[in-house]
C-alpha positions in Angstrom: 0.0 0.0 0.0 1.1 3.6 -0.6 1.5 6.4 1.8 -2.2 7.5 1.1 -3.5 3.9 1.7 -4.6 3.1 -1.6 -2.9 -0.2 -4.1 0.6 1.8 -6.2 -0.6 3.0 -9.1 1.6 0.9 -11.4 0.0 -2.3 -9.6 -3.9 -0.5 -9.8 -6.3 -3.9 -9.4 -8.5 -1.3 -11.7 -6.2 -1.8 -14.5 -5.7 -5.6 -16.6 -2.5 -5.3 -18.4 -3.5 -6.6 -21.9 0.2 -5.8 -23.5 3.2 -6.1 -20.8 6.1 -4.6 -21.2 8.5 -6.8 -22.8 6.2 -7.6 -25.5 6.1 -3.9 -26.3 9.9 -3.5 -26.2 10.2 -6.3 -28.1 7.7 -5.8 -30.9 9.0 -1.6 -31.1 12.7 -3.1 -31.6 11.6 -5.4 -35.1 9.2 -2.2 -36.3 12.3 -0.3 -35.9 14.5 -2.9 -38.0 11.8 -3.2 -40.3 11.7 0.7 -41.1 15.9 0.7 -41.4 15.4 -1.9 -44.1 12.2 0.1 -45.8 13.9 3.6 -45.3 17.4 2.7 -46.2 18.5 5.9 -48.5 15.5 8.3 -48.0 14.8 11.1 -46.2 12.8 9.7 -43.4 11.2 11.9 -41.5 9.2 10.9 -38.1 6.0 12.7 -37.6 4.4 12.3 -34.4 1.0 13.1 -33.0 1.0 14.2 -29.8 0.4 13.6 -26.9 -0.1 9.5 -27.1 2.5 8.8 -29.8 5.5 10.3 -27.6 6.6 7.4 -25.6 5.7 4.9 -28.7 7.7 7.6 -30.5 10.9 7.8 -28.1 11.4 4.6 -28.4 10.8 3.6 -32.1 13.2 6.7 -33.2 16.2 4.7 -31.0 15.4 1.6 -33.0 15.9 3.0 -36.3 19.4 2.5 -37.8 18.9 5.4 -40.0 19.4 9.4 -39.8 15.9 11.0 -39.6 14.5 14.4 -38.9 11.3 14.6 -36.5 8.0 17.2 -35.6 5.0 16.6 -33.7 1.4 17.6 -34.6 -1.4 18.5 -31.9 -4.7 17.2 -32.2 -7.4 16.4 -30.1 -10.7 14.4 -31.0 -10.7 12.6 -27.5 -11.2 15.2 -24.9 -11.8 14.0 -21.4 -13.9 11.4 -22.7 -13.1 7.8 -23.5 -14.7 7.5 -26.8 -13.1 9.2 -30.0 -15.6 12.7 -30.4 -14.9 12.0 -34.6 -14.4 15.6 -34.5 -10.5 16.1 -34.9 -9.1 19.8 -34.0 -5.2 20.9 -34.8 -3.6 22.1 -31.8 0.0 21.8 -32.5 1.0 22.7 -36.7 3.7 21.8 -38.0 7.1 23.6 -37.2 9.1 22.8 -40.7 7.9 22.4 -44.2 7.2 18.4 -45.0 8.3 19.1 -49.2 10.5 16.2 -50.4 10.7 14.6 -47.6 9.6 10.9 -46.7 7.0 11.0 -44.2 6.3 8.0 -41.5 3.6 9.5 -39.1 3.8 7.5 -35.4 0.6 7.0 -34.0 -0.5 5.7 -30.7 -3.0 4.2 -31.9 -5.6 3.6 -34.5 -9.7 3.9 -33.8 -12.1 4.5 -35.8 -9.4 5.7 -38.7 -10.8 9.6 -38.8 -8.0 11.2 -37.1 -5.7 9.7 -39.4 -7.5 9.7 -42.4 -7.6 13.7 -41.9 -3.8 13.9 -41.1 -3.5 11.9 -44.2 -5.1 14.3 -46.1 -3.2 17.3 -45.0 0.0 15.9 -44.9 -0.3 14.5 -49.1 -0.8 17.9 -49.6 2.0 19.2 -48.4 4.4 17.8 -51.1 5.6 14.8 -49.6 8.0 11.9 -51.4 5.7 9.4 -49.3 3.5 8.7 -46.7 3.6 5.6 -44.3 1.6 5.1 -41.0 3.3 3.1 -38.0 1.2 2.6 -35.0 1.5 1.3 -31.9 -1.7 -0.2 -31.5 -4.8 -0.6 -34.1 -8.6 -1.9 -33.3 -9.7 -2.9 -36.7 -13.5 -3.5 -35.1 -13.8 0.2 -34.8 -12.6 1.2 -38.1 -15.4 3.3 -39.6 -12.6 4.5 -42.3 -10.3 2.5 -44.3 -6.8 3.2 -42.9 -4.2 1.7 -44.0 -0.7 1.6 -41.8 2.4 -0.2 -43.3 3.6 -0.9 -39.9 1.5 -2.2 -37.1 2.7 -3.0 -33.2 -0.4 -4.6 -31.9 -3.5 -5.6 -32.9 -6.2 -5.7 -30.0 -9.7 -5.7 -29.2 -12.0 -3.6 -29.2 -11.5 -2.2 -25.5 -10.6 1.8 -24.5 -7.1 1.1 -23.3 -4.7 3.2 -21.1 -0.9 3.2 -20.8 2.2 3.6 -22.8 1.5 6.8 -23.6 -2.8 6.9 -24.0 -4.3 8.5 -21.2 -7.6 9.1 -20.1 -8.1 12.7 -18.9 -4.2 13.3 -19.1 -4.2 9.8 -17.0 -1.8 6.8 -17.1 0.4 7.6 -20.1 3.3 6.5 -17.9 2.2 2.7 -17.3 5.4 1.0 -19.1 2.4 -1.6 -20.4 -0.8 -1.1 -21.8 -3.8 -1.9 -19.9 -7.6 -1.9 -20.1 -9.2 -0.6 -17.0 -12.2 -2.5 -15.5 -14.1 0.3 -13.9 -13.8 3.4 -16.7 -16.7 5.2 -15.1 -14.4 5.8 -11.8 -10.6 5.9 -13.3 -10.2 10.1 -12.5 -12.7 10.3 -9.9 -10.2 8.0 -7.8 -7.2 9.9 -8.9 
């Protein structure tokens, strides 16, 4: 028990770890050989969306065996809620132009495809060489748009998960393992 009386939060009975951490370590390690292959001579640039994709992000770039150029983009289509609004806003632009280079956007992972399907969008018109998607984690039940990502980490259920980076409410992103909490209705009212 913790000072305050309640379980440590990495050991939260709330929370069923669905991918531990070793798995993810592992599975990051061969999408990152897997891109040094693919990428070998291009101009690869990372582009990842924030907030999720950071930690997913930190650790793919060390696993490339290539030189690379990075930004992040802002968006939000979550808010405090647990389900996807379908409504995606731009918080964070762009800092540098994406023209000739070869774009890989990291994504924590992929819902009902929107989000990415709009970042698509913007990104092929800002006169990229290519556009790949890698993501963490994909649901293909909730897909209500065809998205296609070259490189997949996981593919799981359909189940609102925390961890890794995802949060809910700003929540969890530093559980080294992906989890699906039991009790959602309670996860920041206990916190």
């Amino acid at each position: 028990m913790s000072m305050n009386g309640q379980a440590p939060f990495m050991n939260d009975p709330n929370l069923k770890v669905l991918i531990d951490s070793t798995s993810i370590q592992a599975r990051v390690k061969e999408m990152g050989e897997e891109i040094t292959r693919d990428y070998a001579g291009k101009n690869l640039h990372l582009l990842a969306v924030l907030k999720g994709a950071c930690v997913f992000l930190s650790d793919l770039m060390r696993a490339i065996d290539l030189p690379l150029t990075l930004d992040f983009i802002g968006i939000s289509s979550y808010g405090a809620s647990t389900k996807s609004s379908g409504e995606v806003r731009i918080t964070k632009d762009l800092d540098k132009s994406l023209a000739g280079k070869d774009v890989l956007v990291v994504e924590d992972i992929i819902d009902t495809g929107l989000t990415l399907n709009y970042l698509a969008n913007i990104f092929r018109s800002r006169e990229v060489n290519s556009l790949q998607i890698a993501a963490l984690l994909d649901k293909p039940d909730r897909h209500e748009i065809d998205t296609h990502a070259r490189y997949i980490g996981f593919t799981i259920p359909n189940h609102f998960v925390v961890g890794y980076g995802l949060d809910v409410s700003e929540m969890y992103r530093n559980l080294p393992f992906i989890a699906v909490p039991q009790d959602t209705e309670n996860l920041v009212k206990n916190k």
